[in-house]
N, C-alpha and C positions, 0 to 999 in steps of 0.2 A: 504494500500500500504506500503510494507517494502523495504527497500535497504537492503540485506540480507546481504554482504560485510563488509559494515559501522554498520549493526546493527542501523540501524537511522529506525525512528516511525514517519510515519506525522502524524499531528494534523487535523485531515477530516474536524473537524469543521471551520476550519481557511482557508481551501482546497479551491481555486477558478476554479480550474480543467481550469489552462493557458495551462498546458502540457509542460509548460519550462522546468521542470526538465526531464522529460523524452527525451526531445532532447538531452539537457547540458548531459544528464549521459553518462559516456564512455563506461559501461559497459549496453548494451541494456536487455541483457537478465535479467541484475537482477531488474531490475523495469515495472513494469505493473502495468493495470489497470481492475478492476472488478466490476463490478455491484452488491451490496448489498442490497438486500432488506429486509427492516425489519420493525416492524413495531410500529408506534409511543408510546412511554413510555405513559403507563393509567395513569393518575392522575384523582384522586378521587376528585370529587366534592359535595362536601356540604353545602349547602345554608345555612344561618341560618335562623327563623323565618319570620324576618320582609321583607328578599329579597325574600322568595317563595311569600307571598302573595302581594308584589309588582308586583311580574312576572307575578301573576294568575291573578292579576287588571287588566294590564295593557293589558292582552291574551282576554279577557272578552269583556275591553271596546273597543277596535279595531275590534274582532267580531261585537259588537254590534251597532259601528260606521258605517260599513260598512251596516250594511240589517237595515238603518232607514235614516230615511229624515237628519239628520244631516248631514250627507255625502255631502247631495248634496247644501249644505247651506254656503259650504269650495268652494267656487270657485270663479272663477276670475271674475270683472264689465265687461268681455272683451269675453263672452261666447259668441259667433256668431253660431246658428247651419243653416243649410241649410233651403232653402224654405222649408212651408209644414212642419218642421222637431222642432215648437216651443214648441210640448208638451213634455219638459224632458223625463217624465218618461214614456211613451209608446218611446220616442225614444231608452234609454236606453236596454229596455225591448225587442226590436228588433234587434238592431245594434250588428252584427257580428265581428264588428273589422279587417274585412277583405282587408280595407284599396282601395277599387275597384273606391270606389269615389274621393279618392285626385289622384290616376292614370289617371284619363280621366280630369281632371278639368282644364282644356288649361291656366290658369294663377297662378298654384298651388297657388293659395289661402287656400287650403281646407288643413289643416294642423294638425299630429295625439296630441291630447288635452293630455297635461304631464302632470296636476294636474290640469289646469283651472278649470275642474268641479268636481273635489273633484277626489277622487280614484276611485270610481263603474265609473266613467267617463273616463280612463283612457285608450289610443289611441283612443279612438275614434273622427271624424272629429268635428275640429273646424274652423271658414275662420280668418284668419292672414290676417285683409287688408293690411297691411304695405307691406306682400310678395305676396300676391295680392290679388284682387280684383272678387267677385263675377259678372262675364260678363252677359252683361245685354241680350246678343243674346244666353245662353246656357241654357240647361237644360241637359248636359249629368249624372249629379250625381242621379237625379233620376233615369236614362233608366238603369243603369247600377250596381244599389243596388239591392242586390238578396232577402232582406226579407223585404221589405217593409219602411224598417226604414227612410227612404228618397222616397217620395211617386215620381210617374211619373207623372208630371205636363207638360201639352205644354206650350207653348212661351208664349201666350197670360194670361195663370193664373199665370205661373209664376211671370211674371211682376207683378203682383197684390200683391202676397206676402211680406209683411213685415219683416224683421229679425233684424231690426236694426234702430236703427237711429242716423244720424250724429252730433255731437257736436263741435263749434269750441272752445278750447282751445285762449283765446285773449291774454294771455299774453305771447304766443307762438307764436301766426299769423301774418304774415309779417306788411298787412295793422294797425291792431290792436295795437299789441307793438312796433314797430318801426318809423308805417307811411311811412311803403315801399310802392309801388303798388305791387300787386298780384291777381289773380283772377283765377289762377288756377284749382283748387275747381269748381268754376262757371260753367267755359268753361267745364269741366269733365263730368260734371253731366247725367247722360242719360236721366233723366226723361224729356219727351216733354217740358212738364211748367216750368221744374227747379225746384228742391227743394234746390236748395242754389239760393238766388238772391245775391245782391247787394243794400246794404242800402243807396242810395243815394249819394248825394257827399256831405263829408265833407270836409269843409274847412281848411287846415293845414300851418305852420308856418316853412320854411324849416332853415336847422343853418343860411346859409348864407342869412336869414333873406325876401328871396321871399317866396312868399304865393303860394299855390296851390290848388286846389281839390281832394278829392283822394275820391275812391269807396272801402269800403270795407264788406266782404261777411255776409250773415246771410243765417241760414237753416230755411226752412219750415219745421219743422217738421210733419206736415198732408200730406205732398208729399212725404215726404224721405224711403225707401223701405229697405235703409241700405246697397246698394250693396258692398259699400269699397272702390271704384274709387277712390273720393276724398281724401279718406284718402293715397292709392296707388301712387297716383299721387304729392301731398305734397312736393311742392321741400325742404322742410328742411332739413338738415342730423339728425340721428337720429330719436327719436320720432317725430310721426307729429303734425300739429297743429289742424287739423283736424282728430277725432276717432269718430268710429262706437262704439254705446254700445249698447245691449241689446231692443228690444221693449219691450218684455216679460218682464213682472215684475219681475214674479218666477225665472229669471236668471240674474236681474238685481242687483247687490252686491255693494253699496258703489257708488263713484262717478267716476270721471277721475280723473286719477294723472295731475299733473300740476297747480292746482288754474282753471280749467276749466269753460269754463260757459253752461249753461242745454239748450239745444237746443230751439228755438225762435219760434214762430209762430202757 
């Protein structure tokens, strides 16, 4: 852009393209605007020695991260996959990514996995009990997977399935670290028999010095199926005090954050 008059040159690179000066200018016709296209200055690029075969390592070992079990070795203690859906790598090996299963899941639970199971894992459904919870009356993720990867299970086997089991965190949990009442957890539980009871009544020592009872929870773990409820339901803010991890070994990585304790019974 030139002002032909003044003989003035802008600086394009400095150019915000406001359009102010072309208002401000009195004389309209001697300033416009034109589209130039041209095309970016080549600069040469020359590695030295020690940065190509850094590149070509580092090209190699990420290939080769990718097509072997290490992969899948980089994931989170927080792998939840659906009923039915506990063998990694036949699940892998089928799942589309087609995302059909967190669309029907009435409590989007079913949430696309962003690294929890390494890369070769990546969108594919994981259940985020905290945003919700595996319903203990549904089975639409099966009906509604189109290559098997999530098999079609009825109500009643479903129920049967394993995916998880609950763990309460004590030094998070109301009754445990504070010696509040709570029993939320409890009352949630869908399993008939309960897989979280109530360990009796302890006896506790309040500030102002009266005594009380209080009940606080423990998981069965030979009953717990892993739905998410309780951890869904969790009045805490933030993390809850109750988490689902893993049944599966092969997808069980480390422990729970928090100082947690390993499920009971």
């Amino acid at each position: 852009m030139v002002g032909e008059a003044a003989r003035a040159r802008v600086v394009t690179s400095e150019c915000t393209m406001c359009l102010d000066c072309l208002v401000a200018c009195p004389e309209r016709e001697a300033m416009s605007f034109r589209s130039a296209l041209r095309p970016w200055p080549w600069a040469a690029y020359d590695p030295g020695r020690r940065q190509f075969l850094a590149a070509a390592a580092i090209g190699v070992g990420t290939v080769a991260l990718l097509g072997t079990g290490v992969a899948r070795a980089i994931k989170s203690p927080r792998l939840i996959r659906q009923q039915g859906a506990q063998d990694e790598g036949a699940f892998l090996s089928r799942c589309l990514r087609c995302s059909e299963c967190m669309k029907v899941c009435p409590t989007s639970g079913l949430q696309p996995s962003l690294g929890q199971g390494g890369l070769e894992a990546l969108w594919t459904p994981v259940l985020a009990s905290r945003l919700g919870y595996c319903d203990y009356s549904c089975t639409a993720c099966g009906h509604v997977c189109p290559s098997g990867a999530i098999p079609r299970l009825d109500l009643e086997d479903k129920r049967k399935q394993v995916i998880g089991v609950a763990v309460i965190d004590r030094n998070r949990c109301l009754p445990w670290a504070s010696d509040t009442p709570c029993i939320v957890c409890q009352e949630m539980c869908p399993i008939s028999n309960k897989a979280i009871v109530l360990s009796g009544q302890h006896l506790i020592t309040r500030p102002d010095g009266t005594q009380d009872y209080l009940a606080r929870p423990k998981v069965v773990a030979k009953r717990c199926i892993g739905c998410g409820i309780c951890e869904y339901k969790c009045p805490l803010e933030g993390a809850a005090a109750i988490v689902v991890v893993p049944s599966n070994p092969s997808l069980a990585v480390g422990g729970v954050p928090g100082g947690s304790t390993s499920p009971e019974g």
